[in-house]
Every structure is written in C-alpha cells, then in structure tokens.
N, C-alpha and C positions, 0 to 999 in steps of 0.2 A: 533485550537491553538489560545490562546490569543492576542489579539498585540502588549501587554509588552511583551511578552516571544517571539515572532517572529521578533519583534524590537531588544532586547537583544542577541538574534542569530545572526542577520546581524551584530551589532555593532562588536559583540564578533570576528565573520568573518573577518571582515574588518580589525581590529586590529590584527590580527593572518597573513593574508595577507598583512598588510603593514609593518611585521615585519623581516620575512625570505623572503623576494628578495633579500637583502644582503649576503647573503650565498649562493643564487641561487640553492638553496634544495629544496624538496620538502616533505622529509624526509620521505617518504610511500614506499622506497624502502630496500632494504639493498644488494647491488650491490659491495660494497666493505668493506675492513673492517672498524670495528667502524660504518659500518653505512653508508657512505657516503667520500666523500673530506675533507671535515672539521672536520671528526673523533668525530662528537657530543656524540655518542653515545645515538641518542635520534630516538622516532618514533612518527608521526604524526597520527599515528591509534590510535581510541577508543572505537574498538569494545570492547575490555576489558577492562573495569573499575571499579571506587573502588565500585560501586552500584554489580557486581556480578561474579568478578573475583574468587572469593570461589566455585563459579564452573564450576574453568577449571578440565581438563582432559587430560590424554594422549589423544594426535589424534594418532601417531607414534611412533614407535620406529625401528631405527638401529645399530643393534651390530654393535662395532669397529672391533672385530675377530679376533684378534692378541693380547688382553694384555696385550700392549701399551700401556702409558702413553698418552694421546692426550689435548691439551690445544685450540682448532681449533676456530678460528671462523668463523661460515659456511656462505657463500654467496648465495646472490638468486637472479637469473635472470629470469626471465620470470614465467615460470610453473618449475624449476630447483632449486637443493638446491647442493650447491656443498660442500665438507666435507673432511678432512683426517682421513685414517682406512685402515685398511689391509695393514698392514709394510710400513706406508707412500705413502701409495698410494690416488691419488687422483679421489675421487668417485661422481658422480652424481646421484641424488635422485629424484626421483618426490617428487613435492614440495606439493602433496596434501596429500602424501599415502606413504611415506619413501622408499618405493621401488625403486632398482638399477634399471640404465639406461644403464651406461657405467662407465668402472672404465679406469685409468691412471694408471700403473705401476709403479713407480719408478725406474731410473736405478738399476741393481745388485751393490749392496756394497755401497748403500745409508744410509750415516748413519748421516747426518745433512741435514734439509731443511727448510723453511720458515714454522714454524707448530703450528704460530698464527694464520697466515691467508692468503690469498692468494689476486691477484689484478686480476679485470677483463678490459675490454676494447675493444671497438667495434666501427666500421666504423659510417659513416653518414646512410647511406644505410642499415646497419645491415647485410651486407655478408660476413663482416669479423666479426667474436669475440672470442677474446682471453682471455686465463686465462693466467698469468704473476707468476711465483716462482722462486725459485733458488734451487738448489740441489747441496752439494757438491761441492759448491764456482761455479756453471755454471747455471747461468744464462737461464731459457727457458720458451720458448710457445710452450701451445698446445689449439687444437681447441676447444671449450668452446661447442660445438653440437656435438662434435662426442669421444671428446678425444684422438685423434689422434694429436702426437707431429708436431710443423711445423718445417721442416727441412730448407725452406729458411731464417730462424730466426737464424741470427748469421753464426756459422760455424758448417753446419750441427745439426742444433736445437738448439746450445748452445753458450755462450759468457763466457768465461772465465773472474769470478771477480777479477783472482788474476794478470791481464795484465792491462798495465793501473799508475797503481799506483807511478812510480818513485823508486824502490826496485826490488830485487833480486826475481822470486817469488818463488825462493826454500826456502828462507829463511821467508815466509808467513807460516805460520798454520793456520794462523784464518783469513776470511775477511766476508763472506758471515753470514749476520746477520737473526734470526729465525724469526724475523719480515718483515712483506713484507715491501715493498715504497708505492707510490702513483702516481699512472694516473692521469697528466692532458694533455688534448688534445691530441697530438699525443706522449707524452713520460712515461717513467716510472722514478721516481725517486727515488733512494735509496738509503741509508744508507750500514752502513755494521757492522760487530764485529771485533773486533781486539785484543783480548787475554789480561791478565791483568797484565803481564809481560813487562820486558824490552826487544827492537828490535819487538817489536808490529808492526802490519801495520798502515799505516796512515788511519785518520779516512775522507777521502776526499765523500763529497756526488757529487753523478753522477747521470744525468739522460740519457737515453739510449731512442734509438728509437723503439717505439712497434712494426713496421711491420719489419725491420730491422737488428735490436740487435745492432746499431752504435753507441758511446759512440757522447754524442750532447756537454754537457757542463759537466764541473766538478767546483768542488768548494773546492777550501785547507781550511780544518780548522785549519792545521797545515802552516801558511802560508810563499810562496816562495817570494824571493829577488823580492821587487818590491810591494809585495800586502800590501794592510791593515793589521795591526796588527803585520807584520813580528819583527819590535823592542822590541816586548813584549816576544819575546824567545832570546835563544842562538844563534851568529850566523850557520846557516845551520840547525835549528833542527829538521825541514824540510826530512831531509835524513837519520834522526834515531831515530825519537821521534814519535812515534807512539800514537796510541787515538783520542782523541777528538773527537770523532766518535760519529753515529746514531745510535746506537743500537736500540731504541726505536722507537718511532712515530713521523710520520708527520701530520701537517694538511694542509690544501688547503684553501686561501679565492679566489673560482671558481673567484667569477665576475670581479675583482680586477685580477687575476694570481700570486697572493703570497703566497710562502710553505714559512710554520714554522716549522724548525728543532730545536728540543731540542737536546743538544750534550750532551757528557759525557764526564768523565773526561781525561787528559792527562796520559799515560803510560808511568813511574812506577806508581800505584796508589798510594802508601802510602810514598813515598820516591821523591823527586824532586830535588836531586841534580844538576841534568844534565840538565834539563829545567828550568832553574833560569828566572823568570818577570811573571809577569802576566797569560801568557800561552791564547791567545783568540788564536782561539772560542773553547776552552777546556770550558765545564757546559756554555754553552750559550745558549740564545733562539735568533735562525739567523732567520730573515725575507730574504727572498731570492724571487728573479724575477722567474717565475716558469720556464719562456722560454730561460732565459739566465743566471740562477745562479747566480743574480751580487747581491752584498750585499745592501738589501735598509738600513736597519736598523740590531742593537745586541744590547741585554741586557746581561751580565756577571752574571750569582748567586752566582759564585766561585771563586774568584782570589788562583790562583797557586793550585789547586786543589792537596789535599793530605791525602783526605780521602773517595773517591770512591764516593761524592755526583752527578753522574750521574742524569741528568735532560732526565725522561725517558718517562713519561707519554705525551700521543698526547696535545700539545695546543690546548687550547679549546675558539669555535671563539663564541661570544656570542654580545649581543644586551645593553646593559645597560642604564640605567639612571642614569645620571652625571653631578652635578654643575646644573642641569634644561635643560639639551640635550642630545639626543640619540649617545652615542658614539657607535662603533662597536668597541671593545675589542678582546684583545685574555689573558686568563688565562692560565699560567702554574703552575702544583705544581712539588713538590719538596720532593726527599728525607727525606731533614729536616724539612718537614710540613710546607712548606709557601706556600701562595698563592702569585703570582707576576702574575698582574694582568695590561697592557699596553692598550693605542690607538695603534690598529693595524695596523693604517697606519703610524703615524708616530711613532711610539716606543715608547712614554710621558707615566711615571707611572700618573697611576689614582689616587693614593695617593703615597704620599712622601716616597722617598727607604732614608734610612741614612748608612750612611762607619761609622762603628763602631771600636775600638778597639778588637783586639781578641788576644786570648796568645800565644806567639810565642815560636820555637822550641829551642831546645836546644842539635840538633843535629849537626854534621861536616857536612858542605858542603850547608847543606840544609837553603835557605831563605825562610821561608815564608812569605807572604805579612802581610802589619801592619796591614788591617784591612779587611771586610767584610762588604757586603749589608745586611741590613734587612731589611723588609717593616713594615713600621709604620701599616699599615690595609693593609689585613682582617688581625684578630689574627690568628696564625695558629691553625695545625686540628689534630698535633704529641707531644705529649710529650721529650723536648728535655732536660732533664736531668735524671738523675740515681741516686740515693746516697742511705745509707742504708735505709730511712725514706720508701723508696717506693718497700721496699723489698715484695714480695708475702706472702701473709697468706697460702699457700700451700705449703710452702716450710716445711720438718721437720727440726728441733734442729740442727742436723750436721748439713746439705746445710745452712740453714740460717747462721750460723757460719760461714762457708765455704767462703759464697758467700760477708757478711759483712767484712771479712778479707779481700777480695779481693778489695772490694771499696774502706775501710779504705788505702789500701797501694797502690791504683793506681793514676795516676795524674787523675782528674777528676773538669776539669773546664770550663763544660759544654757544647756549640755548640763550633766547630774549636779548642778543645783542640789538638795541633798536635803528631803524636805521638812520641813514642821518644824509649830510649831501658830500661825501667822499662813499666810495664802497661797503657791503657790507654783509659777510657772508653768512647767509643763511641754511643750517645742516640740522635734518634732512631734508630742508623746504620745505617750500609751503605749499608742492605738488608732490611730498616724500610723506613717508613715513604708513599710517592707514590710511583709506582711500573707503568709497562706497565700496561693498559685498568683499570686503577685503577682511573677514574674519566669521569665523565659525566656530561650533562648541557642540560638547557633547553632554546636553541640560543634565544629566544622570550624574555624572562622576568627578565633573570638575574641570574638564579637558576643553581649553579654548587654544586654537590655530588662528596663526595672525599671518597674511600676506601685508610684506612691508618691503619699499623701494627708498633706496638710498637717491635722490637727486639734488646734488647742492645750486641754491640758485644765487645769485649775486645782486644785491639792491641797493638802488642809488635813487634819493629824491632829487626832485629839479620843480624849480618854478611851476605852478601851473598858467600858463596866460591866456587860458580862457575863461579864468576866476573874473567876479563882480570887480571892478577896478577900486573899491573900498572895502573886497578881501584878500588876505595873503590866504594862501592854499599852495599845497606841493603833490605829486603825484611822483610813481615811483617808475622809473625805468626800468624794470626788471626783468631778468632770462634766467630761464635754466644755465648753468656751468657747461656747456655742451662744445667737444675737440672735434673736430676738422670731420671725420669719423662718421660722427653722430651719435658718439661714446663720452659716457660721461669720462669727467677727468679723475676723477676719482676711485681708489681702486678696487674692483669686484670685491664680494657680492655686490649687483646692481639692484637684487631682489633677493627676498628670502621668506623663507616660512617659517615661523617660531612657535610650536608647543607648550604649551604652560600646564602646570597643574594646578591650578588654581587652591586648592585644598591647602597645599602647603604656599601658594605665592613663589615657583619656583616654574624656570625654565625646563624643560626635559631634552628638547633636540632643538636645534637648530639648523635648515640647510638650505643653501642656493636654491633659487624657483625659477627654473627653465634655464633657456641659455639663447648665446646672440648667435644665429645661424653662420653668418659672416665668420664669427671666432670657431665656434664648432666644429665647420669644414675643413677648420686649420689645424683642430685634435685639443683647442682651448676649450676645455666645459668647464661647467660648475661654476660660472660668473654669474648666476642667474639673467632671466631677462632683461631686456635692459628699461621696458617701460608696463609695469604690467597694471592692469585694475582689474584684474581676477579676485572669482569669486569660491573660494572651496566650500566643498560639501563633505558632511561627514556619514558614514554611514555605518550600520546596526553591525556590518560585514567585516570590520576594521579596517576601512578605505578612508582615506582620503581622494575626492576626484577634486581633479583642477584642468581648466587650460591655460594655455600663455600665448605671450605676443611671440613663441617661435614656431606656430601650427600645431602644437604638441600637445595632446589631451593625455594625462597620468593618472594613475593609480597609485599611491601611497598608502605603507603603514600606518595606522594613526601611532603605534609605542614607538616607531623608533626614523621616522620620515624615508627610509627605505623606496625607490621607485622597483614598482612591485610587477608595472604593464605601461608600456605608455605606444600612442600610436601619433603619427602623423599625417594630419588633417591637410584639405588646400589654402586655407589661411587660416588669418591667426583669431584667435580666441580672446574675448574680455568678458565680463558679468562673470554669474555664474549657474551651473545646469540646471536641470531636474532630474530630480530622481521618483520614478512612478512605478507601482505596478500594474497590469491587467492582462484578466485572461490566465492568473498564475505567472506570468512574465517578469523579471523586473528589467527597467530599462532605465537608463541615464542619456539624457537628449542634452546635446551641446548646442550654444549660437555658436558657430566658425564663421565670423563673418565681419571681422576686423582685419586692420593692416599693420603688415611687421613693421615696418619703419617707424622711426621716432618722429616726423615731420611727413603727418598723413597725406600732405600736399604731393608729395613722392608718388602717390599712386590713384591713377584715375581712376580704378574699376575694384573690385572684389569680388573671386569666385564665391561667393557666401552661400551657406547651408547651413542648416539645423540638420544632425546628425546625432541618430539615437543608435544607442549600443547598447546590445545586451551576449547572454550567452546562447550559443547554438542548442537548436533541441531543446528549449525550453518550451513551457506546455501553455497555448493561446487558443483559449477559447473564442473567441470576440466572432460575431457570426450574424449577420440583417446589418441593415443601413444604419450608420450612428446613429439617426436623427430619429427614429423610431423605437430606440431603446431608454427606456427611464423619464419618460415623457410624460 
C-alpha cells in the first residue's frame, strides 16, 4: 500500500472517530430499533458497497406463516435476530441461517402490539437480557435467550398501561402505542396511542423500570396545575383533553441522558373548541432528562393543532458544521415537509423559525391561533399546496372534471387552511408528508434522507350527534383525495426521497421512491409509490437501502440517489431493515410482508418473509447451537 493512500486511511479514521463519541454509538450493531438510541437509522459496515453491492443475494429466508400484514423491525443481538410472525408472536432466528431457535407466543385474543419493533436491554454482566413490548395495553418481558416471559416483571409479567394515567380506565380504549419506547440505562420509556376522538387518553410519556415494571417518572404533556405550559389550555384540561401524545419515535443523546419526543397532536383532531390557547406540548419536539423527565428545552411546530399535523418521525441526532463550528444537532421532519433542525442542547434553531400569519377559522366556538412557525432553511422536501394546475395526467375526462369541481368549490388556502363546514383541502395531509422510520442520517457529516408522500385529503366538519345534548361538538368527515384507480389525483411524484446537507441547510437530490406496478407494466416509472412508510437505512458503504409498497428492496447512492441494485421480493415492504454483521458477514434482513394496494382490505392473505441479503462467498463463521454461545 502506498503512503498517500495509508495516510488518507488514518486521516479518514481519525475523522470518523472523532466525530461519533458524541452519540456514543458505534453503529456496527443494530440492538434496537432504528438501529440504536438515537434512532439514526444508519450502519458503520462497509462490507457492502457501491464498488459491488450488484451482487448481493438472498443468504435467507423466513416465512411469516400466518398472512399477516407485518411492518417489523428485526433486532440482532449477538448471533440472534429477533422478528414478528406467526400471529404476533415473537421469534428468534439464527442470525447466520434464518432458522428458528425459540418462538414467544403471544397471549390468546392478542389483537394489538408493539409490531414496529420491539426494545432490548441487558445487565452489566450480561445474565440478565430482556426483550421489552406491550400487548393489549400490558406492558411485558420476556427472556431474550430462551423466550420464556418473566413473571417477576410487573404483576405476574405484565403492567397495565391503562393505570397510571389520572382517568377512569374503563373509559380508555386506546393507550398502548404500536411503536416500542427506548432503553436507557436501567429504564424503558414510552409513549402511547390515544384514539383520535374526543375523551382520548392523555398522551403523558412514562418511563418504567426494566427489571421491575415500577412506573419511575412520568411527564404530562397535557399539563397539570402547577406545571409549565398549564396557561396555554383551559382550566383542568388535563382531566378531559386527551393527545399530545408519542405515538411515534424517540431518540436518546446516550452521553448527555436526553430523549427527544416528538408529540402529536391534541384530541379532537380537527375541531378545538374545548382546548382553546396554544395547547403545548401538543406537535412538540420535548428535549426531556432521560432519568428524571424534567423538561430541559420545547420547540412547538403547531400552535392549537387542528389538523392532525403529528410530529411522528424519530429525531435525528447528527454532527453538523455551523457558522465555522461543530454543533451537535437534532433534525425533526414533519408532516408538512419541514425540516426544523435545533442545537440539541440548548433548543436554538440553526437557522431563523418566523410566526407567520395563517387564515383563520370561521367556525363557532373554535379559536385558532393568528399565526404559525416556519423555518426560513432547509426548504422543505413536500409539496404543500393543491389546486387544479397540479391535477394528475392519469386522471380521465370525468375524474379530472370531478376532481377540478371539487378544488374550484373548496376553501383551499394552502398550509393551516382550518377547516370549516364547506370543503377543505389539505396538502400534504395529514397522512402525507414524514411518517414513522420515514428518515435517516448520516450522524458524522450532516446528511439526513427524508421518505415523503404527497397525499392530498379533503375535510369537511359536520355536527356531531352523539355530543352531550348541552354541547355543540363537530367531527370531521374526512378522506384521502383518492380517483377511481386508487391513484391519487394529484400528479406524481406520489413519493420521494429528499437528501439534505444539513451543514449548509440545502437540498442535494431529490427522486421518486418506488413506482406503482400497475403504471410500470405500462413503461410509466418514476411516479414513486403510491403509499409508502418505509424506512431507509444508511450505511458506512455509501448505500442507501430501502423497500416500497411495489415488492422492490433498492440500493442507492447516498451523493447523488442513483438506484445502484434493486431486487423484487413477493410482496411489499414497510418499516425499515437491519443491517448486522456475523461471522465476518454483513447482511441486511428486510420485513416483505406488507400489501401493494392502497385499501388493504383488497387482500386477504400475504406471502410474508423476512429476507436477509448479503454477498456471495462472504466468510461465516457461526458454528454449535446459538443458545450455547455467549451464555
């Protein structure tokens, strides 16, 4: 080897290692979901790269065997790959050779669970290690070696999520969110769901203790007499206003101990009478003490939230160059295709947010706020308007008629048009724009990837009449914009992936993400998918992996969005992969185990698998029973 080129390695080294201490990663694992703590969704392996990633290969495959819908993203601990399959049950896999170890049952009459992904968590010593989910609003562990649940965990294995809360819990339906929380040190933190109705649960985030199940700290984002932000609601709203909740993702900056929750919106979603100011931490991004929940820092994206713009996607913690110094950052996107991009320790946007004017309602009862944030940079990565100019070229003569009548007579005056009781379009909806595992980044250099889906949906309030007969209340009728087809009307990209450099707050590529089979067949590509919640992964190799709702797992450049490999699976793909080594191997495990159609009802069954790829002739050690190695 030369000594410019052995010189250029150390440097390269050097600079690679003095850039992720601050995340305290190492990123060569994938132990939880997203990847890690900080939910980068990135990997430091570059056995596969852009020199000959064209020939990877299946290494494995495991049928799901139930045709199920599964959206999973699988963990890997040691020589282990753990997975959901078989009616929610949770499976372990040798992580060389897809083959079962031990599976996890699910209780009988399991019909809601954590089925993004799951959390793990292990001692100093390594003789305790647990896997962390919830099933059916109960909270459990079980042993991460043998699969056998721990009964000292809680009461009798389980902690009830619907105790706790300051509420009736007969009058909960919803609390236990399909996204797991996050382990640090000795807790679990998590979020929850809370229905998108009125008398919702609160959306209060808890961290609990792993060997335990003891509830340690809780955090109101609905807040009670006494806390921050309580002025910014009705007095007591606290005891009826449900939301503001975690549905989504957290991150962790490990070194530091602060989780960033992205919250979503206050319940009623599209109606806010009864929650009149502000509404925090409704669509916040909370910087929280990881060990004691106390608020360090909040940014707001939404004042009085009243159009479902949920901040859902993991904060992403990254390394940037700024004004001529390395800030550490946290990115969140957004619904409405922004990027809001902060110093993550002290909350300070990296570039200028402005309170803008926005058009207000013209409803009874309902205030909305006079104005709304936007960030001056990065530009966003969604298209946030609608009108007929941008009607689809696939539309026929009726629909296009159809669908122009319907813009021409609806109020449509672009991002925060509130709704009201005539029509009211909303672009990119409020099922568009970021979505959960819908962005990744590269914590070293500045480089965050966004998966974002154009869907316009149309909202009209109407009475509600099964309000108290001495409340008025309205509730929204609302759809996706969706032509005959089961195409939006709107014209492609349907989906796209967007590049930033964050260093400068600038765009770098932009391109369509996947395509609709249907059109494909006809030689139409490049509309991307039409409904995606994929999750890309970045890796050390200069890859981008992705799947989509058209069977299609890809390899991309991360400089220039280039499809570099891609293969076709037997169905379709949502969440996002892993990326693992062992044995010297690396390999990327896909869920394939989603349905193409936009109206999942279309499809009784799914050939579903977890499908690991790697390259041929790669050197695997992996040798005796998993269950007796590292024990």
């Amino acid at each position: 080897m030369k000594d410019s080129t052995l010189k250029g390695l150390l440097l390269g080294c050097l600079a690679w290692c003095a850039a992720f201490p601050a995340s305290g990663q190492n990123y060569k694992t994938w132990a939880d979901y997203g990847g890690g703590l900080d939910a980068a969704q990135y990997s430091a392996l570059g056995q596969i790269n852009r020199s000959n990633v064209n020939r990877l290969e299946v290494a494995w495959v495991y049928p799901t065997g139930d045709g199920r819908k599964y959206v999973f993203n699988p963990l890997v601990v040691d020589d282990l790959v753990f997975v959901l399959a078989k009616n929610n049950s949770i499976v372990a896999l040798n992580a060389a050779t897809g083959k079962e170890v031990w599976t996890y049952a699910s209780p009988p009459g399991t019909n809601i669970i954590t089925d993004r992904g799951i959390n793990y968590w292990e001692n100093k010593d390594r003789s305790d290690r647990r896997l962390l989910f919830a099933s059916n609003h109960v909270l459990r562990a079980i042993d991460a070696r043998t699969g056998k649940p721990i009964l000292t965990f809680g009461k009798d294995g389980g902690v009830d999520l619907k105790e706790g809360l300051g509420r009736d819990v007969r009058t909960l339906r919803l609390v236990q969110s399909t996204t797991p929380g996050k382990v640090f040190e000795n807790l679990l933190i998590l979020g929850s769901a809370t229905n998108q109705g009125y008398g919702s649960a609160p959306g209060d985030i808890r961290a609990f203790d792993v060997r335990s199940g003891a509830l340690v700290w809780t955090f109101h984002t609905i807040p009670h007499p006494g806390e921050f932000g309580y002025d910014t609601w009705p007095k007591d709203a606290w005891k009826t206003v449900g939301g503001a909740n975690v549905w989504g993702e957290f991150s962790i900056d490990e070194k530091r101990g602060i989780v960033y929750a992205p919250t979503a919106s206050p319940k009623y979603n599209f109606y806010g009478a009864d929650r009149t100011g502000a509404n925090l931490f409704g669509d916040c991004l909370l910087a929280l003490d990881a060990r004691t929940g106390k608020r360090i820092w909040h940014f707001q994206t939404v004042h009085h939230d009243i159009w479902d713009s949920d901040d859902a996607t993991a904060p992403k913690l990254l390394t940037v160059r700024h004004n001529g110094q390395n800030i550490d950052a946290v990115a969140e996107v957004s619904k409405q295709g922004f990027v809001w991009a902060f110093n993550r320790v002290t909350g300070e946007p990296l570039w200028p947010i402005e309170e803008r004017p926005v058009p207000q309602t013209d409803m009874p009862g309902e205030q909305t706020w006079p104005t709304q944030p936007f960030p001056t940079m990065p530009p966003p990565f969604a298209r946030q308007k609608f009108t007929v100019d941008d009607l689809s070229p696939f539309l026929d003569d009726q629909e296009r008629a159809r669908f122009r009548e319907e813009l021409l007579g609806a109020r449509n005056e672009g991002l925060y048009t509130p709704p009201g009781l005539r029509n009211t379009v909303q672009m990119p909806g409020n099922n568009g724009g970021a979505n959960w595992g819908g962005a990744a980044v590269n914590p070293a250099n500045g480089a965050l990837y966004v998966v974002s889906k154009d869907l316009p949906a149309m909202l009209q309030l109407v009475r509600d009449r099964t309000a108290p007969p001495d409340v008025v209340r309205y509730t929204s009728g609302f759809g996706f914009m969706i032509a005959s087809s089961g195409l939006s009307p709107i014209a492609p990209p349907w989906s796209s992936l967007t590049a930033y450099d964050l260093n400068a707050g600038t765009i770098k590529w932009r391109i369509p993400l996947g395509d609709v089979p249907e059109l494909a067949a006809k030689g139409i590509k490049n509309t991307g998918s039409h409904y995606p919640k994929v999750g890309p992964v970045v890796t050390a190799g200069g890859l981008i992996f992705t799947g989509t709702r058209d069977r299609k797992v890809r390899a991309l450049d991360v400089d220039t969005g280039k499809t570099l490999w891609e293969k076709e699976l037997d169905a379709a793909l949502e969440g996002m992969p892993a990326v693992y080594e062992i044995g010297g191997r690396e390999y990327i495990v896909f869920c394939a185990a989603a349905q193409v159609e936009l109206v999942p009802a279309r499809q009784a069954s799914v050939p579903g698998a977890y499908v690991a790829l790697a390259l041929p002739n790669a050197p695997s050690r992996i040798s005796g029973p998993p269950s007796a190695r590292r024990n």
